[in-house]
C-alpha positions, 0 to 999 in steps of 0.5 A: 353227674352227666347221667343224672343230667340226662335222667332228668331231662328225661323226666321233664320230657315225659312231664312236657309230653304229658302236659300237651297231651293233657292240654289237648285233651282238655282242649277237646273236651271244651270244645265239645262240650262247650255250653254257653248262655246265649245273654253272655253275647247280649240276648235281651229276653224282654219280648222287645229287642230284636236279638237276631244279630245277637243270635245269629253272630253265637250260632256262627262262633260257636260253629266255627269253634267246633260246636256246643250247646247256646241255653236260652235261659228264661224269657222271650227272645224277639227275633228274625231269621237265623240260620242254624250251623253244624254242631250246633245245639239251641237249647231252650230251657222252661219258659224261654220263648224264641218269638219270631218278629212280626215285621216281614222285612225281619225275614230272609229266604235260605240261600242254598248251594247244589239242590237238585232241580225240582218240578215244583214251584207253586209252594216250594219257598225256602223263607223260614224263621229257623233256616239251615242249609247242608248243615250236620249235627244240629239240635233244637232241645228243652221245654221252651217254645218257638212261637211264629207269631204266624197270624200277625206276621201274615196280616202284616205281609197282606198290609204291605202288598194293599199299600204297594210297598212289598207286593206278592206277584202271586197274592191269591185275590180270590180268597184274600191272602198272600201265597204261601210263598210270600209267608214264612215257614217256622222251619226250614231245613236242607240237605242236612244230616243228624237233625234232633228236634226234641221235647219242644212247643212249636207254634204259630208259623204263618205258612208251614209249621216244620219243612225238612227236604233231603235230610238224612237221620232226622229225629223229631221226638215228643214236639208239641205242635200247633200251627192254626194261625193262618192258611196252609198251616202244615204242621210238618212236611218230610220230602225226600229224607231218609231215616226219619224218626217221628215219635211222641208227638202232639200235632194240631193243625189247620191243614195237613198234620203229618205230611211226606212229600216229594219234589225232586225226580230220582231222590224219595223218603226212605226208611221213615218210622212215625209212631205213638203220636196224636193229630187233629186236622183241618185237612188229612192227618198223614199224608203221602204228597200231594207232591209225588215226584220222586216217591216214598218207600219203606214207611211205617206207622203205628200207634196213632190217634186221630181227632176232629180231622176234615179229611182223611185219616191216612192219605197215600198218593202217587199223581206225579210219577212217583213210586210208593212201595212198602208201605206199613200201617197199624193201630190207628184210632180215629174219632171224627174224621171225614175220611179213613184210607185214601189211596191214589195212583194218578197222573198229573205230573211226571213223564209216565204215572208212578206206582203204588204196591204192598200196601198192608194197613191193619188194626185200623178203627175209623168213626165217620160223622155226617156233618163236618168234624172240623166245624169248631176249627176257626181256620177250616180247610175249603169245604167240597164244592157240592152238597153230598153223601158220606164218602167212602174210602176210595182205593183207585188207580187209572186205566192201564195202570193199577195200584197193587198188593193192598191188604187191609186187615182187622178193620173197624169203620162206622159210617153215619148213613142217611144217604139220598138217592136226590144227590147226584145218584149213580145206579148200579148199572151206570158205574161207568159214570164214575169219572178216572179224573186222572190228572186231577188234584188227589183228594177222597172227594175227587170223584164226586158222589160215589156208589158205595158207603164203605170202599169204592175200588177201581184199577186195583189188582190183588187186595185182600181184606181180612175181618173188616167190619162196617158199621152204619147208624143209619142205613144207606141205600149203597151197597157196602163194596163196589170193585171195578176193574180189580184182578185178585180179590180176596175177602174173608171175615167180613162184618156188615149190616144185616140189612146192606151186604152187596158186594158189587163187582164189574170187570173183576177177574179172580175173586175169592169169598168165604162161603157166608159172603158168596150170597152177597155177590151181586155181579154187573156187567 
């Protein structure tokens, strides 16, 4: 009797064990794959109640219980800011809109902890709808929109500084806006880690579209965004991230489409893939800085089509002592666009200038118009200051410090032509006339008239250009290339007019030219 007592307590022991065991794995279980509907905590989807407590206090709970998935079913949700948390994912089913407030008091700046001291002020605000700070494992998924209401937004913040109740110390009276510090951004990520933003229709954010600054895995995928509501219309901006994926992506913006910066000394943007992926542009449609601080590094893209774009096709500028190295750029198509390659080693800002090297653009076919391609944009970017010829694309560095190891490969541009010696004309023999412009704002227009139609190199040492071919509708009266100051060149496979082959060269040490384009040199001392 006593040993069959002692079985069956046996029994009971392995059942309780195996009871908790089940209990807690269960338990687990719900608590990842918790999912939730955001209208369970009160959300009201009519475009009228303001939900942000609502939100805010689900995005918190479920966070502080170990993360799941908050639906927002369909509707329009009204809103202002709310911070997103980790393990966290807001997932916006067809015909859900998250509409951010109109009401600039419905907004707050991100509060952040232990970021690196930065050398930027002039646009760097951390006012955003969507806001998160040292957060990881953050999702915003589906096929619903998050729309800014950017311009109605932005009008009444201009309302509120006229009547003195919320003034911009910083209002810009020469073109009658706010700054971009006083506008919220759409996004407005920090220090995060595994960010997925996937699938959605993001618009109409009254300064930058998505901003994400020192994140590490961050995934944008197959995002459809439009950010032409007002001025400084980004529509993404990466500064200093590393292992950043942006694919599949629509981009439609009134300033620069696909932007990487970089704020902060000693950190930079590292292992970034931008691929398959559409932008228009009132400005540059990807870009390397302006802000170029800490550098960038390991960057590739491929596979991009480029419309109706005022600059250039792909901008890459160090101006601030950063160091761009490693940088890989292939299959791009660009239809009407102001500029093709833009590559700039300056110094405005930083102790010394930093470095650009091993730059390998290919497979690149670039159409250039005579007027502006962005003249159906209703927010264009500033136009150039002075009347001017076509530019070419200019790859230039500053006296005593050269841009380096650029190879430009299985290249297609056509250039309108119809240029006029009335235009600020620079002969060949006053070459020296072209300024450095070293501490300037970069732009490809920086210069002012240049004295070639296809690329203008200056401070460069070893470019190769391998089958690049150079259309003309017209004729221009510049000669195609013109290097200055550049050690190591090589040219082989070279397309030009039949009737405009001059290839300029002054202070050029080693150059080396297949046998059909040695003809074509024109040497000036």
């Amino acid at each position: 009797m006593r040993t069959v007592c002692i079985e069956i307590k046996r029994v009971f022991f392995v059942l309780f064990i195996l009871i908790v065991n089940i209990g807690g794995i269960n338990e687990i279980t719900a608590r990842e794959s918790k999912t939730i509907l955001i209208t369970d905590f009160g959300a009201v989807p009519d475009g009228k109640k303001l939900n942000t407590e609502i939100i805010q206090k689900a995005i918190d709970e479920v966070s502080q219980n170990g993360g799941g998935k908050i639906i927002f079913t369909e509707g329009t949700f009204l809103c202002g800011s709310i911070v997103l948390k980790s393990n966290v994912e807001l997932h916006l089913k067809e015909g859900a809109v998250l509409l951010g407030s109109a009401n600039p008091y419905d907004y707050r700046e991100m509060k952040k902890k232990q970021s690196p001291k930065s050398n930027v002020r002039d646009d760097k605000s951390e006012l955003a709808f969507l806001l998160a700070d040292g957060a990881k494992n953050i999702s915003l998924t589906g096929k619903g929109t998050i729309n800014g209401q950017g311009r109605e937004l932005a009008l009444a913040i201009d309302s509120l500084h006229h009547i003195g109740e919320k003034v911009d110390p910083k209002y810009n009276y020469r073109r009658m806006r706010p700054h971009e510090t006083a506008r919220p951004k759409l996004f407005r990520f920090s220090k995060c880690h595994n960010v997925n933003v996937s699938g959605l229709n993001l618009q109409d954010a009254a300064c930058w579209g998505l901003s994400f600054e020192l994140c590490s895995n961050l995934v944008l995928d197959s995002l459809n965004i439009l950010s032409r509501d007002y001025w400084n219309n980004d529509g993404m901006d990466i500064t200093d991230c590393k292992n950043v994926r942006v694919t599949n992506c629509d981009v439609n913006s009134a300033d620069d489409g696909i932007c990487l910066k970089s704020y902060n000394p000693g950190h930079w943007n590292d292992s970034v893939y931008i691929a398959n992926c559409t932008v228009r542009s009132s400005a540059s449609a990807i870009k390397f800085g302006t802000a170029s601080y800490g550098g960038f590094k390991n960057v590739t893209i491929e596979n991009i089509k480029v419309f109706d774009t005022f600059r250039s096709v792909i901008a890459i500028e160090s101006v601030d002592g950063g160091d761009i190295e490693n940088i890989k750029v292939s299959n791009i198509v660009a239809k009407n666009t102001g500029n093709a390659i833009f590559i700039r080693l300056g110094h405005r800002g930083g102790e010394k200038p930093g470095t650009v090297k091993n730059i390998h653009i290919k497979d690149i076919k670039v159409e250039v118009p005579f007027g502006r391609p962005d003249i159906d944009y209703d927010m264009r970017g500033p136009e150039v200051n002075f009347f001017h010829n076509p530019f070419p694309s200019p790859i230039t560095g500053i006296p005593g410090h050269q841009i380096e190891n650029v190879t430009l490969e299985n290249i297609e541009i056509s250039y309108p032509g119809r240029a006029s010696k009335g235009m600020a004309y620079i002969p060949l023999s006053r070459l020296d006339q072209v300024p450095n412009k070293i501490k300037d704002y970069p732009e490809f227009s920086m210069f002012g008239e240049l004295p070639a139609w296809g690329f203008y190199v200056r401070h460069v040492k070893n470019i190769t250009l391998k089958n690049v071919t150079l259309n003309l509708e017209e004729y221009d009266f510049r000669p195609p290339f013109v290097f200055d100051h550049v050690s190591k060149i090589k040219m082989e496979q070279l397309n030009l007019p039949e009737d405009n082959r001059k290839i300029v060269i002054k202070d050029v040490h080693g150059i080396e030219l297949d046998e059909e384009m040695k003809k074509f040199l024109v040497e000036k001392e």
